[in-house]
C-alpha positions in Angstrom: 0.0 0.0 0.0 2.4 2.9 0.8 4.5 1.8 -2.6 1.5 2.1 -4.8 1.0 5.5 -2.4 4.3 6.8 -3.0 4.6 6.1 -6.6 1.5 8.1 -6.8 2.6 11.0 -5.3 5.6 10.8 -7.4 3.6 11.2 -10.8 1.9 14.0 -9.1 4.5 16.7 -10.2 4.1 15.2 -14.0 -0.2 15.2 -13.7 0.8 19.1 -12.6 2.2 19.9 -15.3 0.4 18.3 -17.9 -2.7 19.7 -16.7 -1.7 22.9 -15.4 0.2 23.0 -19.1 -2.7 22.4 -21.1 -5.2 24.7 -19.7 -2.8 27.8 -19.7 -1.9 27.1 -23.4 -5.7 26.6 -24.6 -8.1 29.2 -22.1 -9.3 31.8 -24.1 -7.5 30.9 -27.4 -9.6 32.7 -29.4 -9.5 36.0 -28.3 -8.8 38.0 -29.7 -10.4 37.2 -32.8 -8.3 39.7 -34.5 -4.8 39.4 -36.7 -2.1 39.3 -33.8 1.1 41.1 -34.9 2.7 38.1 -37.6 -0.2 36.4 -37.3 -0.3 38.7 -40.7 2.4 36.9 -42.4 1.7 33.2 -41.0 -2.1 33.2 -41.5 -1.4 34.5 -44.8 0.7 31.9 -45.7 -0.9 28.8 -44.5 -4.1 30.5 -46.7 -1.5 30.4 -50.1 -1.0 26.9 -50.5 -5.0 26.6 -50.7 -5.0 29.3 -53.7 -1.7 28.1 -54.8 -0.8 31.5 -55.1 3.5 32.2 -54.6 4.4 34.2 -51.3 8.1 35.3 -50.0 9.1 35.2 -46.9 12.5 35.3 -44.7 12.2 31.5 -43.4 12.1 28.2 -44.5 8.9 27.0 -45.2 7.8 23.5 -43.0 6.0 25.3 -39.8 4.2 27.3 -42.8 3.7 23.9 -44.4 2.2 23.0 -41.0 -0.5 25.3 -41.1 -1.1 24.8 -44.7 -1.6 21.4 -44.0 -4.2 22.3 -40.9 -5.8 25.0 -43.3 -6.5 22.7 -45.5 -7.9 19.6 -43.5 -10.3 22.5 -41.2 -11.2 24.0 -44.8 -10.4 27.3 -44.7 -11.3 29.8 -47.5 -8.3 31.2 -48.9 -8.7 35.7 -49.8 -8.4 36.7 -45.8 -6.0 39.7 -46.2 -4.9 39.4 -42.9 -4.3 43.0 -42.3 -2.9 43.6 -38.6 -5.9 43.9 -36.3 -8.8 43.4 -38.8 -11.1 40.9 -37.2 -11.2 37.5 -38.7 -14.8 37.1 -39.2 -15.7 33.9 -41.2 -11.9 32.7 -41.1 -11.7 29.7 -39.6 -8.7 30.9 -37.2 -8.9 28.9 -33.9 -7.0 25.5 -35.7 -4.0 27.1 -36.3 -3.7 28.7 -33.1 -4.2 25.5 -31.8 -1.4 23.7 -33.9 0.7 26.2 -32.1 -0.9 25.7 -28.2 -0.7 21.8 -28.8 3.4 22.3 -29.4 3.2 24.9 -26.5 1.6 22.2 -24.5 3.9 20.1 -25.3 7.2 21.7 -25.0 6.7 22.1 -20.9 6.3 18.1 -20.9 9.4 17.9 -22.9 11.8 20.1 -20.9 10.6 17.5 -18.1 11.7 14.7 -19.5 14.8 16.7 -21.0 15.9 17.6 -17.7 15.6 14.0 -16.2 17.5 12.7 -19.3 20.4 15.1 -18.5 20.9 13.7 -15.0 18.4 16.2 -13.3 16.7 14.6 -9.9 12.8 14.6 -10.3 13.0 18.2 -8.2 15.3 19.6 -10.9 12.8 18.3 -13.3 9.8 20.0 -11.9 11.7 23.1 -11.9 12.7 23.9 -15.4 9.1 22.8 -16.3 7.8 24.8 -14.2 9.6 27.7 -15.0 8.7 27.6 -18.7 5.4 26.8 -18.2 4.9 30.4 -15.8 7.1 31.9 -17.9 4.7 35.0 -19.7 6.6 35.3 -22.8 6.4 31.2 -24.0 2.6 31.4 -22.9 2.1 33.8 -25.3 4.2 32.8 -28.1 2.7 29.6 -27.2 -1.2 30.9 -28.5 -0.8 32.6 -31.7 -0.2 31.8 -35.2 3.7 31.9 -34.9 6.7 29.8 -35.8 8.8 29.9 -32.2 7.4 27.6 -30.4 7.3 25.0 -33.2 11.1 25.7 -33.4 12.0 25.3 -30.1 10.1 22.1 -29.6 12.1 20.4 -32.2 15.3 21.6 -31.3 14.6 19.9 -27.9 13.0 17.4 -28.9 16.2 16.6 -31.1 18.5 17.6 -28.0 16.0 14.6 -26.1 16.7 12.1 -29.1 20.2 12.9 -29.2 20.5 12.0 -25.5 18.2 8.8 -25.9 21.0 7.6 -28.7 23.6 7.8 -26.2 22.2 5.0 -24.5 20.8 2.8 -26.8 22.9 -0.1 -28.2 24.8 1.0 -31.0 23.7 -0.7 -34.1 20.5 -2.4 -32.3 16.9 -1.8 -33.4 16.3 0.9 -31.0 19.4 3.2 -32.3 18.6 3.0 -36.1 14.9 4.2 -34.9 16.2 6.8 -32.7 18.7 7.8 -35.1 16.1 8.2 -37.6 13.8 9.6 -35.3 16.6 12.4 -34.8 17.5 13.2 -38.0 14.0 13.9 -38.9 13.0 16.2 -36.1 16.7 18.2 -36.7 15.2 18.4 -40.2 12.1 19.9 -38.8 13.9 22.2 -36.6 16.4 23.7 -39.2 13.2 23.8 -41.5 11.3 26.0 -39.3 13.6 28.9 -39.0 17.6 29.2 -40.1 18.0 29.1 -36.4 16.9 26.1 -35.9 20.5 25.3 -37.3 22.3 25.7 -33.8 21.0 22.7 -32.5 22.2 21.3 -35.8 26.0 23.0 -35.3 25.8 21.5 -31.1 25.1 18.3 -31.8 27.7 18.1 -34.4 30.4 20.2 -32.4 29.7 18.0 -29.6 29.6 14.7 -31.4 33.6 15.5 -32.7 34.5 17.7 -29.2 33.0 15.2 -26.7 32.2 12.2 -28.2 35.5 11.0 -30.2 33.4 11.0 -33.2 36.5 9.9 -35.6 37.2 7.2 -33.7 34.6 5.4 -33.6 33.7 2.4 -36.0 33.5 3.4 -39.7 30.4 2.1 -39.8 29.0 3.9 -37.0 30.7 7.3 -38.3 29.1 6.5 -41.9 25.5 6.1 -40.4 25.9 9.3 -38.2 26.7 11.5 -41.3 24.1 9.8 -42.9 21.4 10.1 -40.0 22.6 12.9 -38.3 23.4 15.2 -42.1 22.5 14.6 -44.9 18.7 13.1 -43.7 18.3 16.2 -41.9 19.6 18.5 -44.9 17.6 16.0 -47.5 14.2 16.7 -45.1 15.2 20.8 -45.8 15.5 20.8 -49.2 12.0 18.1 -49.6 10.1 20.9 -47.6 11.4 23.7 -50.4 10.4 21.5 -52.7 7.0 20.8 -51.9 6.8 24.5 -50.9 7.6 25.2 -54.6 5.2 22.5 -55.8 2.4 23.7 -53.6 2.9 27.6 -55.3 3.4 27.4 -59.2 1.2 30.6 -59.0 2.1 34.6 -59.2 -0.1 36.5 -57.0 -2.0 38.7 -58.3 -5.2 39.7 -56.2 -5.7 38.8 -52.5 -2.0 38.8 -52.1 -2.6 40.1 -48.4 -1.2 43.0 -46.7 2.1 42.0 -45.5 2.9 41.3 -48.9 2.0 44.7 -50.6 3.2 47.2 -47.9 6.0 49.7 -48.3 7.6 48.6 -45.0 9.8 46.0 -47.4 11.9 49.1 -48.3 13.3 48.6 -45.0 15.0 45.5 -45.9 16.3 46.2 -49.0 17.3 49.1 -51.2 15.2 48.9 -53.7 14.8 51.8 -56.3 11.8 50.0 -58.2 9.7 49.1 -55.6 6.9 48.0 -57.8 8.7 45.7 -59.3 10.0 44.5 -56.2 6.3 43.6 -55.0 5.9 41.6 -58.1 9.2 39.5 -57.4 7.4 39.1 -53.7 4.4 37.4 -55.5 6.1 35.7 -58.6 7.8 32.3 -58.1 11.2 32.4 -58.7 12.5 30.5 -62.3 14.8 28.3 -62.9 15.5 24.2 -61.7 14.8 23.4 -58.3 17.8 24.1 -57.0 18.0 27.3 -59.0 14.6 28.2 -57.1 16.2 27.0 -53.8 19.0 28.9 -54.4 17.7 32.6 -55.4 15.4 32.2 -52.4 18.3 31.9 -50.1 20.3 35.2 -51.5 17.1 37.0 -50.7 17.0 35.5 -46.8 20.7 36.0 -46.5 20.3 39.9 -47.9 17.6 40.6 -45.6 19.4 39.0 -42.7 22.2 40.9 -42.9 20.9 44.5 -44.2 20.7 47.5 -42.1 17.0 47.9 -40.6 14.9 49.1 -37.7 11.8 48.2 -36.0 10.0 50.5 -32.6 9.8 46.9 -30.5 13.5 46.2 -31.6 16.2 44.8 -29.1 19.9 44.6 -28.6 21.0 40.9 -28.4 23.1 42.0 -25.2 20.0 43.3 -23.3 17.9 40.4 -23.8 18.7 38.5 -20.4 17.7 41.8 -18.5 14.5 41.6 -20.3 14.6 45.7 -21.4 12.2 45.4 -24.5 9.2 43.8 -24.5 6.5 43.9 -27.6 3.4 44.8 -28.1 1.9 42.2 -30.2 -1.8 44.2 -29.8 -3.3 46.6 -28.4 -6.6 48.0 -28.6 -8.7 50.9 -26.3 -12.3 50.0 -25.0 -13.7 52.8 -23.4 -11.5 53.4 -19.8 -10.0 50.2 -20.3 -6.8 48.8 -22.5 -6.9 45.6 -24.1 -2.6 44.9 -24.6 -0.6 41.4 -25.4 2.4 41.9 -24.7 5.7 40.1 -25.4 6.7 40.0 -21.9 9.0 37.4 -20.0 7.8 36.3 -16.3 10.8 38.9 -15.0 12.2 37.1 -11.7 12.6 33.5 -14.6 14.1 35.4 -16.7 16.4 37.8 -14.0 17.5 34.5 -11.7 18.1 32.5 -14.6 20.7 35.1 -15.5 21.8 34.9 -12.2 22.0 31.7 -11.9 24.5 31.3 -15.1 26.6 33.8 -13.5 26.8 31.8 -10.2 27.8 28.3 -12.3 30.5 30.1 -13.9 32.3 31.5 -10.6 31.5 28.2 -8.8 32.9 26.5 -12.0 36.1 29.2 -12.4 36.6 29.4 -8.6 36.7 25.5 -8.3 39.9 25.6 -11.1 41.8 28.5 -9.5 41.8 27.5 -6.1 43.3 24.6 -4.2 40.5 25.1 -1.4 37.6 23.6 -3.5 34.4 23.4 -3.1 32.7 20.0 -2.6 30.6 21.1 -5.4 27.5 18.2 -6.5 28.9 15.6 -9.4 26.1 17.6 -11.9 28.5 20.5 -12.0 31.4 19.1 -13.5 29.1 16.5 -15.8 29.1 16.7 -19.6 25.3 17.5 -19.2 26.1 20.8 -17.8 28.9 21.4 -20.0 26.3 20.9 -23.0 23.6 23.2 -21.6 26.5 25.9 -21.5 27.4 25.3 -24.7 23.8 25.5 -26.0 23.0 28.5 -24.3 26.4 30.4 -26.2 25.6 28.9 -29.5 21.7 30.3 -29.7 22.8 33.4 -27.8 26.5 34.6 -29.5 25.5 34.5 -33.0 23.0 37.2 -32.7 25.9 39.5 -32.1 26.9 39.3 -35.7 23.1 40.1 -37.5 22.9 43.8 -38.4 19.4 43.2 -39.0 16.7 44.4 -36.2 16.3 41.8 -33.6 13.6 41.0 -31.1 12.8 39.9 -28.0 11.4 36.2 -28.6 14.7 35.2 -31.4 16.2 34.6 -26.6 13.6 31.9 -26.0 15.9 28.7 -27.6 18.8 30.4 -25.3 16.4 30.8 -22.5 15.6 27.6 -21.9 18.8 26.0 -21.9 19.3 28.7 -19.4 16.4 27.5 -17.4 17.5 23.8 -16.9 21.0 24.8 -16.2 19.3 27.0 -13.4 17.7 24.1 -12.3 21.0 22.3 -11.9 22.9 25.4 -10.1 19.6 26.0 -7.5 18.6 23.2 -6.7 22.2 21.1 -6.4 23.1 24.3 -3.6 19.5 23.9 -1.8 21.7 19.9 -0.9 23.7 22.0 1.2 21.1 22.6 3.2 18.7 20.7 6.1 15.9 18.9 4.2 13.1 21.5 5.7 15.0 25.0 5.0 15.8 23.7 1.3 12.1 23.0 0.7 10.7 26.1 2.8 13.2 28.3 0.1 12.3 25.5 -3.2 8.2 26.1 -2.6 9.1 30.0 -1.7 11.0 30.6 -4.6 8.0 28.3 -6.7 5.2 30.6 -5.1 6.9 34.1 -5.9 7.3 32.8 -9.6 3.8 32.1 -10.1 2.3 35.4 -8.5 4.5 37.1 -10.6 3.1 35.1 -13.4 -0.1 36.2 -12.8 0.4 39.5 -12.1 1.6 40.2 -15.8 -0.9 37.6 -16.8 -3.3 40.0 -18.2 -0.7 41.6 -20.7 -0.2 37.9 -21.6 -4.4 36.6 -22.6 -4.9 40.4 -23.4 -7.2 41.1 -20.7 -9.1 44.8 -20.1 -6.8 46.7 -18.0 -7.3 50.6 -16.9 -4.3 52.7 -17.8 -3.0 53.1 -14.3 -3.3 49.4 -14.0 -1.0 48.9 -17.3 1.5 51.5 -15.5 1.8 49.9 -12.8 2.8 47.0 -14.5 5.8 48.5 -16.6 8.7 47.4 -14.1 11.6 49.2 -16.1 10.7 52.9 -18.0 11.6 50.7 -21.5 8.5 49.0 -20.9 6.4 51.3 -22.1 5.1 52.6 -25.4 4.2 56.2 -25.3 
């Protein structure tokens, strides 16, 4: 009886979070049932496949894909301009927002089981989880029609697999299906946005750093490139493919607003403007891999031109959370109606903090002959990879002359968040049993009020001006 009662209580954490997951990622989904910020652009271009018509845009095309594919089966009509805050009407939007909950939903289950994988006790588990499910800014990113949280669910999902691998029996059943299982979801990630590619770069630098990769079996090392390269890099270039199969059309009417407005001068300097808003709309020509390339020239020139934006952000400031974004905002007599792109503060604040504390604990320990009896996590290859992670979706922002915002932190973040979870909770061990959980639920408490206190700005609930104001922590929080 008290087996079956303590494996009970041990799921309870898990049955938290699934629930408590699900119900913050789907409440009040479809408000409001009006274009939210690039809602304008991914909307849009779920609606082209169904008219066929061709559309440009800055990323690689399988989360699009996605929604194509859910536009299609929920049969929505294609000819929704979706202009920024025009309400949707007829359009059948609530499916694709809830392509994007379901990944939200799941990505707080999968930092779970992440963590675990990575040598995290259940408590360290909990933590991270909990941390990104109460954080403000994935809830939101979590419940509009956006690519983000797609993104960062398969480049977890492949850090997950990856780990899985490590353990099965090279060359059984269970690591060809893993190894498949891996390539496809890096293929997915790197699909999704070019950033998706960093988990692409770790697992590689790791694999040759960390894991001896050349000295392996040839055999093994063949299957890896194969697996872990070019199935991944064949998976981009089918998506482009059927992108470019799906589109044979120029757009000529309904082309929808992102796609005719001036703001595209921004990106490029263009003298014929006009005849730039035809190439938007016009498939490129040429072979496949003609196609495939000319699109690339254009993401690569807009990546790296010169450009601004009013929400922009510094990649530097982005772990002291200094600019947030409005995604909408809307007046209703005395009251405000605002989603913001806003991170819970004391996640994203401690989690800095909590990076800065590894590093002296991890400098300190090689400097000094009087160590530290520092837990076995700190020193593990786990924590070494989470480092890594964080640096290679952080640094190479630093390099993009391009405006930058906000939410391009969130793959960063949440390595940030399970290495958190190691630092905190391994240094709670030093303490008695009931002072380490008095400061663990204390510290769990604090992050959900604050969590609800910005909740409003997150489900765009009415809120008098004074009550907005009072919520703008830092003076760059503002918009007026």
């Amino acid at each position: 009886m008290k087996m079956k009662l303590r494996k009970f209580i041990n799921y309870l954490p898990l049955a938290f979070l699934i629930l408590a997951s699900f119900l913050t990622r789907f409440y009040h989904l479809d408000h409001p049932k009006k274009v939210v910020f690039d809602e304008a652009h991914f909307g849009l271009y779920a609606t082209k496949y169904l008219s066929r018509q061709y559309y440009y845009d800055i990323h690689p095309p399988f989360g699009k894909l996605l929604f194509g594919l859910v536009a299609f089966l929920t049969k929505a009509k294609p000819g929704f301009n979706f202009a920024i805050s025009t309400e949707y009407g007829n359009f059948n939007f609530f499916p694709l927002r809830a392509t994007v909950a379901f990944f939200g939903f799941l990505f707080v289950i999968l930092i779970f089981f992440l963590t675990k994988e990575m040598g995290g006790s259940q408590k360290m588990a909990f933590l991270s989880a909990f941390f990104v499910l109460f954080d403000n800014a994935f809830l939101v990113q979590s419940r509009l029609i956006l690519l983000d949280t797609i993104l960062i669910f398969f480049i977890f999902l492949s850090l997950l697999l990856y780990l899985w691998t490590k353990k099965a029996k090279v060359f059984s059943l269970k690591w060809y299906l893993l190894l498949t299982f891996l390539g496809l979801s890096l293929g997915c990630a790197i699909s999704t946005k070019l950033i998706g590619f960093g988990i692409f770069a770790l697992l590689w630098v790791w694999e040759i750093l960390e894991e001896n990769f050349f000295s392996k079996e040839k055999k093994e090392i063949l299957l890896k490139i194969f697996f872990l390269f070019f199935l991944p890099i064949f998976l981009y270039l089918l998506f482009f493919f059927i992108h470019l199969q799906l589109l044979p059309l120029p757009c000529q009417e309904n082309c929808g607003e992102v796609l005719e407005l001036k703001k595209w001068k921004t990106f490029f300097d263009i003298t014929d403007f006009t005849y730039f808003v035809q190439e938007l709309n016009t498939p490129p020509s040429g072979n496949l891999f003609q196609k495939i390339l000319k699109i690339h020239k254009s993401i690569l020139k807009n990546t790296f031109s010169f450009s601004s934006y009013p929400w922009e952000s510094k990649w530097y400031s982005w772990p002291f959370l200094i600019r947030p974004i409005c995604y909408f905002w809307e007046k209703r007599d005395k009251e405000m109606v605002i989603i913001y792109f806003l991170g819970n503060p004391l996640i994203w604040w401690i989690s800095g903090i909590g990076f800065l504390i590894y590093f002296y604990l991890i400098v300190r320990n090689h400097l000094f002959r009087s160590k530290m009896n520092l837990p076995a996590i700190f020193y593990s290859e786990k924590s070494r990879m989470l480092v890594l992670g964080y640096l290679f979706f952080f640094l190479p922002f630093s390099v993009i002359p391009r405006f930058l915002l906000l939410y391009h932190y969130l793959p960063a973040l949440t390595f940030l968040i399970i290495l958190f979870a190691f630092v905190f909770c391994s240094l709670l061990e030093k303490l008695s049993a009931r002072f380490s959980n008095i400061i663990f639920f204390s510290v769990l408490i604090l992050i959900f009020l604050s969590f609800l206190y910005f909740l409003p700005l997150s489900y765009g609930l009415p809120l008098t001006e004074g009550s907005f104001r009072k919520r703008l922590w830092l003076p760059s929080w503002g918009f007026w």
